[in-house]
Phi, psi and omega in degrees: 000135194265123203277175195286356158310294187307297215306330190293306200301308192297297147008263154001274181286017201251265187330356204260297184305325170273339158274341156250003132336269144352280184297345189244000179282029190253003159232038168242098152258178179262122161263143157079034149239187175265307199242133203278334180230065183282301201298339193266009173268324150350285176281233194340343156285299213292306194308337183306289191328313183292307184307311171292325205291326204291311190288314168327315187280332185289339190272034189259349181236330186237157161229182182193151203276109155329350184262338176263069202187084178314306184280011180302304207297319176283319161314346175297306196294306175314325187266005155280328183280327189292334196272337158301302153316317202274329179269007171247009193249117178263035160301140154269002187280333155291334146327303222252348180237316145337285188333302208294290168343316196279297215297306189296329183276314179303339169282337180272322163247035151264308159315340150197065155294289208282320221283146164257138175291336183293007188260309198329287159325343174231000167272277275262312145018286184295335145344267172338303185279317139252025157280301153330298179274007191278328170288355180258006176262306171329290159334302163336299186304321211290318181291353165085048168251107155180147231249019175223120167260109164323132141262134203031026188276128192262011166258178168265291194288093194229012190033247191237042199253338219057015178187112185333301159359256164338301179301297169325304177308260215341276162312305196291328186277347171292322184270015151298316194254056160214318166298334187296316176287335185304290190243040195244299194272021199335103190300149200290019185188141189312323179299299166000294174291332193265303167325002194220313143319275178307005186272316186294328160359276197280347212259296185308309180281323173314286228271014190267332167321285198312337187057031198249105156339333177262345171285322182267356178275279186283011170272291212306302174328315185309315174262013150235017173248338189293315238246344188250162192255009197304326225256007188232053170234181203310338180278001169327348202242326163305313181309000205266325196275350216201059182257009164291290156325318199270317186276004164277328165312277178337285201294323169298312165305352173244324200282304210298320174312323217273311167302356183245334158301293189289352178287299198281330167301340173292316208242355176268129201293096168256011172261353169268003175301144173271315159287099204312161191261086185292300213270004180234007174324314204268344175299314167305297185313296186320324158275012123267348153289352151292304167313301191313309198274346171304266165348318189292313165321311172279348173283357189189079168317302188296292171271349192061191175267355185132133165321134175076003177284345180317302203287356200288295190276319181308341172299303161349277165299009172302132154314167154287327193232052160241027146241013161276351173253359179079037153263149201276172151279001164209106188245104174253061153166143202269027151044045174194137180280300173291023158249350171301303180274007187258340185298326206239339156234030172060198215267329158318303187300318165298271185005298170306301192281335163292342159289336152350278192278001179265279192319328164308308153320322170304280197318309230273307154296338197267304202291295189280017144316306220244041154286321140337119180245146194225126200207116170335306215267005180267141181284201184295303177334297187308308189291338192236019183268316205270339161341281185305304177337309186312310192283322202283342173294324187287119119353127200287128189249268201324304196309356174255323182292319175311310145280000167279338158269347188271358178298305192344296197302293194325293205297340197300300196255042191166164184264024171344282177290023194238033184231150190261340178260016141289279195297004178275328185287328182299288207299315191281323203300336188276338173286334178276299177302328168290316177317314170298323159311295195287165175297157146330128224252142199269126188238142173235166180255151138198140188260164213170062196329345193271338179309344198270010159273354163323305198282007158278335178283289198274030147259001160288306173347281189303294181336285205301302196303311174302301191304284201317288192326290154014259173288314193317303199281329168297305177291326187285281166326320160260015140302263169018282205259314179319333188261329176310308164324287195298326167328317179252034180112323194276089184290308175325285177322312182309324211268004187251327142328313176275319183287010167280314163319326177271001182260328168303307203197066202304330187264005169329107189266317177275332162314324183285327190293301260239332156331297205290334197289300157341256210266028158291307173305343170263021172043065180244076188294326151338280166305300175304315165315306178278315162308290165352297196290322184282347162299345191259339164282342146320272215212094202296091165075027170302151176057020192051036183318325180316316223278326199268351181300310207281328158310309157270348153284334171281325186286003144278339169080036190231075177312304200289183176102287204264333160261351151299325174271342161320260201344305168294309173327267187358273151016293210282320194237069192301087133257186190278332164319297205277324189302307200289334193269292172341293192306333182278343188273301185327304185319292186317315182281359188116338223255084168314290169332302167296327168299324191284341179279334161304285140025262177304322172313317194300306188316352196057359224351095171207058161016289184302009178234030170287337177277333176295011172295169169276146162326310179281334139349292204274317158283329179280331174275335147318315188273030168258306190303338160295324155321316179265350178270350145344267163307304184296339200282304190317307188277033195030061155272067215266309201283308183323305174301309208256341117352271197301340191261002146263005204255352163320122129276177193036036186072019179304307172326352187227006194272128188340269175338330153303304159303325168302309204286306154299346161252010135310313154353289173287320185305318171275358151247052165055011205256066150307023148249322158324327164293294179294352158322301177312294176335309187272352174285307158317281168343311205291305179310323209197054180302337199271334153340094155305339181300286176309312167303311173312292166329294178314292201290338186272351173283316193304291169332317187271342175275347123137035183255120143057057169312313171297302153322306163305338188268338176292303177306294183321322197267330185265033142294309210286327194291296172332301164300299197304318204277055162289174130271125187051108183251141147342105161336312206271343176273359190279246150025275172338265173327324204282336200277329177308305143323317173285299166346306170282299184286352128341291201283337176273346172110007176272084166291330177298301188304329173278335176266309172322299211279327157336260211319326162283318193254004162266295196314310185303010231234122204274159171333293185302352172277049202282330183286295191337293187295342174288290198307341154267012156252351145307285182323314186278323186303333197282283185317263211319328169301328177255014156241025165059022183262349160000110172276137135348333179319280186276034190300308182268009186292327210230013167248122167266122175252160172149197186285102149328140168202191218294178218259120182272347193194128168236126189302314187324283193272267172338288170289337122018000000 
């Protein structure tokens, strides 16, 4: 048996090693992964581990009073709620972030079992220090220097967070605690200071790089909290006794707020806006991902959905018109800790981390009451000598509780706490302020054979913990070299990545996503098809999934199919993508009418909110005005078409299609060398377009220019469509009535009355302007090659009612 000297001292230098572990892990990141802080889930599994095998074993021989240590009966509750969450959450994702969660709450009353306040004061140091270079690494990025190549990251300044967000909460809580020491711990010598002062500097200049207004928001808080008497009043020692109470206060003051958000975001006319919300975007958002994970919360009060289950559900509760408010199509986090936490532990869970945080609050009032010592007989002069005296001995309490409330403050309105080398940052500064607080913690030896059951948690531990990490970092690596494969081409190798990756982790959302993307490009659609579908039964219309479901079903040519799931997109996503993919099916289906009103629908008709679109966006509402410039030249709306085809961006106006369109345009104002100028130009752009090849060769046939050319074209138009699968009638139709035109005009008169005769017969009824003119057309040939029966004179004039124009053989069904 080892004595209680050895046991503190070992204790010690263990506690030594996990705060500073801890304090440098915002720069062990991961490369040549998906998630940049895999290593640091790592680093916080082995320190759990070690640290319980060490306390397991002391505790076979020492103990220690549970009172001294306040905030344990709330951390217990809470670690009861994660564990209850977790086994009721049908996510695998909750294993490995529950796992994490425990580890982090357990390190946190490990720290402060072990930590000696005389280390405190020379740890806090290392702190500082980073903070320091992470603000000359900043500095660096912003001059376009830095030893980490982002992938695809569209920031500059990101220290080692990958997102500015983050790096600002980072900086703003290092320079808290760096003003803390400045005037907390007052160092015995100038050079201290001034070393603590120039520290602050690049932190400060980091965190102005970084650009985040709410980070700068909560430094000021911060320092009106160093500066203010709030976190020190007397009743402080009731709050200690009584943090249950008080975080049931806390959690009714978030729960009610947080309800008064999404309420009033629910209920706000935002289809009445005229204008995108420019100078208030991320505010709209942010108060719709507040709504979303609120409604997720109500859907599941108690237990929530599981740790880490947000990004599962949350797509759910997507607006309708919430990518005209600027939302991504994957919103894996409500930008709120506390809806984080009620969404994914329920109503227990806040509970929990607010009774947490009222003992911290407690202690933390409890302690500076009673620092001022008060002795009758001494005079004031005597009383503020041994003050000081008290303080320079004492371990620093505010400079640590303070960024730790100002992340707190951060994370309300941002995903601060949803990165582990925050909330790992989080976990050391409040363990550390309770160490500084509490008394040295009191050890007796007794022994107890039920103690050797203590030494079964850290080989559960070692298992569980090792397996979850494990495949995460196997999915996270083949997410990684799958999305590089694809970039350069190679679908196969990607599509053998994700499905390893999924062998990892079947319920993987960018894996499932990114498979099916995968093998849409080898056009195994099938396949592309069951993934999908099963991502959505996953996670309801996550990535807009609905959108590619329903796209490849129409490129399968299974309409009712592709417009029930159009439909549902729609539903989920007013924008101009799902309006342009709907509207196209319709067209495929006949419904003209119908299409053009999706159609205008997608448009909003509001001009002014095209620049608030996305890129992709932005484009989709161009192939909708090709689509109504379309329709209009078939409804001989001329001037109406040529309208909508100036009103194109993104060089759509110069685009094959465009281009098409303006010379039917012209074709339909009698201008054929204008048109066909257009033709050829298009044609030029894009020869394997059969659309376009018809057009060219049936003008060139009919103006009699560079006949043998038109016949080249026209027939491998003709090729094309047939080995389509399942082609279109009306472009089918089309090509054969341009071909009978041309061997008209070369003099293969059987060839030309045939194919005359398949595009007049074939032409279904409702198609009545179309079939007149192609029976004008035929009546033309047989007159001038004589074969006309008298007869049949009136065989090819349709009389009746006109009716709507079902389909245009040109464009439209395309």
């Amino acid at each position: 048996m080892i004595s209680s000297k050895t046991h503190v001292s070992i204790l010690r230098i263990l506690s030594i090693f996990v705060w500073i572990s801890l304090a440098l892990s915002p720069w062990l990141i991961a490369v040549e992964v998906n998630d940049l802080f895999l290593n640091q889930e790592w680093l916080l599994f082995c320190l759990a581990f070690v640290s319980l095998t060490t306390l397991s074993i002391s505790f076979l021989f020492y103990r220690f009073q549970l009172c001294q240590f306040p905030t344990l009966a709330s951390v217990l509750f809470m670690w009861v709620v994660l564990c209850l969450s977790t086994l009721a959450s049908p996510f695998y994702i909750s294993l490995r972030t529950g796992l994490l969660a425990g580890c982090q709450l357990f390190l946190f009353l490990f720290l402060q079992i072990s930590l000696k306040k005389v280390d405190i004061n020379r740890l806090v140091w290392i702190t500082v220090f980073s903070g320091f270079f992470m603000g000359i690494y900043s500095l660096l990025q912003s001059s376009g220097l830095d030893f980490v190549k982002w992938v695809d990251s569209p920031y500059a300044v990101v220290g080692t967070f990958s997102n500015p967000n983050y790096l600002a909460a980072y900086l703003m809580a290092t320079a808290l605690l760096t003003l803390g020491m400045i005037f907390e711990l007052s160092p015995s010598t100038s050079t201290e200071k001034l070393i603590l002062f120039l520290s602050l500097v690049p932190q400060l200049l980091g965190l102005w790089k970084a650009g985040s207004l709410g980070a700068w928001f909560c430094m000021f808080v911060g320092v009106f909290l160093f500066f203010s008497k709030i976190l020190e009043d007397n009743q402080g020692s009731w709050i200690k006794r009584s943090p249950f109470f008080c975080g049931g206060i806390i959690s009714a003051i978030l729960i009610f707020s947080h309800w008064a958000f999404a309420n009033s975001t629910a209920n706000y006319p935002w289809e009445a806006l005229i204008s995108p919300p420019y100078g208030y975007r991320s505010i709209v958002t942010r108060l719709q991902e507040w709504k979303m994970g609120f409604f997720l919360f109500l859907n599941h009060p108690l237990l929530g959905i599981g740790p880490g289950g947000t990004p599962y559900l949350m797509s759910s509760f997507r607006p309708a018109l919430g990518t005209m408010l600027g939302l991504a199509t994957f919103n894996d986090d409500p930008h709120s800790f506390a809806i984080s936490l009620l969404s994914e532990t329920g109503i227990f869970g806040l509970w929990g981390f607010a009774s947490i945080l009222s003992s911290v609050l407690g202690v933390h009032a409890w302690k500076q009451s009673r620092k001022v010592i008060f002795e009758p007989e001494l005079d004031k002069a005597e009383i503020q000598v041994n003050t000081d005296l008290a303080r320079k001995r004492d371990a620093p309490t505010r400079s640590f509780v303070v960024p730790a409330l100002a992340l707190l403050l951060h994370g309300l309105f941002n995903n601060t706490l949803s990165v582990l080398p925050l909330t790992n940052f989080l976990v050391l500064l409040v363990a550390t302020h309770q160490r500084a607080c509490l008394s040295p913690t009191r050890w007796k030896f007794s022994f107890s054979f039920l103690s050797i059951l203590y030494l079964l948690f850290p080989p559960f531990l070692a298992v569980s913990g090792w397996f979850l990490i494990s495949q995460h970092q196997k999915v996270e690596k083949c997410l990684f070299e799958g999305n590089l494969l694809m970039k350069s081409g190679d679908l196969p190798g990607a599509s053998a990545l994700f499905r390893k990756g999924l062998q990892a982790n079947p319920q993987s959302l960018h894996s499932l996503f990114y498979f099916g993307l995968a093998l849409d490009g080898q056009k195994l659609l099938q396949g592309a098809l069951d993934i999908f579908g099963h991502l959505d039964s996953i996670s309801p219309n996550v990535f807009g999934v609905r959108f590619h479901i329903s796209r490849l079903l129409l490129e399968r040519q299974m309409l009712i199919e592709a417009h029930k799931w159009a439909f549902l997109n729609l539903e989920w996503n007013h924008a101009p993508t799902s309006s342009e993919l709907l509207g196209r099916i319709l067209l495929s289906e006949g419904r003209i009418s119908e299409a053009k009103q999706v159609f205008e629908a997608g448009l909003f008709s509001k001009p002014g909110w095209a620049p608030g679109w996305t890129r992709e966006e932005i484009e989709a509402g161009d192939k909708i005005r090709l689509q109504l410039a379309a329709i209009n030249i078939e409804e001989e709306n001329i001037a109406g078409a040529r309208e909508i085809l100036a009103s194109l961006t993104c060089g759509i106006g110069n685009s094959p299609d465009g281009l098409y369109l303006l010379g039917l345009c012209e074709y339909k104002n009698q201008n054929e060398l204008k048109a066909l100028n257009f033709f050829e130009e298009a044609f030029s752009k894009d020869n394997k377009n059969p659309r376009f090849a018809n057009s060219l060769g049936f003008l060139l046939a009919k103006l009699q220019k560079d006949l043998p050319r038109a016949k080249q074209i026209l027939e491998n138009a003709f090729k094309t469509y047939k080995a389509q699968k399942g082609p279109l009638l009306s472009d089918v139709l089309s090509v054969a009535h341009s071909l009978g035109i041309l061997y008209w005009k070369l003099g293969e008169n059987e060839r030309a009355r045939e194919l005359l005769y398949a595009a007049f017969l074939e032409c279904p009824p409702d198609w009545r302007e179309l079939k007149e003119k192609r029976g004008q057309d035929l009546r033309r040939f047989l007159q001038e090659t004589g074969k006309l029966v008298p007869e049949e004179e009136n065989r090819f004039d349709l009389i009746g009612t006109p009716s709507a124009i079902a389909s245009s053989p040109n464009f439209l069904a395309s």
